[in-house]
N, C-alpha and C positions, 0 to 999 in steps of 0.2 A: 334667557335665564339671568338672572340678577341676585347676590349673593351678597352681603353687611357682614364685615367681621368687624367687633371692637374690640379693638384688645391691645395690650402693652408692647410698649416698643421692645420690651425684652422677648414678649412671645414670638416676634417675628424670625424666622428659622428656618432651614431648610424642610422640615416636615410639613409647615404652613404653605411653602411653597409647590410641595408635592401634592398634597392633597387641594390646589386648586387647578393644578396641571390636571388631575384626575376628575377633577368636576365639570372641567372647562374645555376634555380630549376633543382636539379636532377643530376647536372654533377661535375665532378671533374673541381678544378679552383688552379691555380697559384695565387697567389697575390705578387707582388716585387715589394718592394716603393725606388725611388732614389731620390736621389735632383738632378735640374734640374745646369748642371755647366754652367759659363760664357763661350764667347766665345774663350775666351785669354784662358781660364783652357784647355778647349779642343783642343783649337789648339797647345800649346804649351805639350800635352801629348805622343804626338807621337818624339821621338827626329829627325828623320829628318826631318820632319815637322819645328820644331822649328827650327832646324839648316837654314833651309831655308828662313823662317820669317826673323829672325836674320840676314842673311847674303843679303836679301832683302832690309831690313831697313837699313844696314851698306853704301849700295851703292847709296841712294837715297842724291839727295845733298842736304847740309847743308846753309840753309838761314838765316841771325840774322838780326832783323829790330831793330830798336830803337821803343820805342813806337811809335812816330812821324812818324816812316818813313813807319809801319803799315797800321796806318790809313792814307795816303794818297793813298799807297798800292790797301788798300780794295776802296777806294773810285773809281781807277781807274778803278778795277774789276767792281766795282756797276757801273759805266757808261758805260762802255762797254757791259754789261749783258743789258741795257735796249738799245740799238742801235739796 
């Protein structure tokens, strides 16, 4: 049997610990606590991975609005989206 609990370092407590005692009666148990990482930690962990992200982003082109030129931009978008 295999059991996932997510939950905040505050919920960890004596009841938490009772109620795995009671799931777990009799048998030998693992317990391994991790924190859960962002997705950018984890993608950028593996290096070709990242090399890939990176050279992804590198190729995508590059747009500069003024403010102004932004919001007319998006306005366009939002008329178009409701057509």
């Amino acid at each position: 049997m295999q059991a996932t609990f997510k939950i905040s370092a505050e919920e960890l407590d004596e009841r938490l610990i009772n109620q795995i005692k009671k799931m777990f009666e009799g048998k030998p148990v693992t317990i391994t606590i991790t924190t859960q990482e962002d997705d950018t930690t984890y993608l950028n962990a593996d290096p070709a991975n990242k090399k890939h992200l990176e050279d992804s982003m590198a190729s995508e082109p590059e747009i500069t609005y003024t403010a102004e030129e932004f919001e007319k931009h998006v306005d366009r978008l939002l008329q178009k989206s409701k057509e």
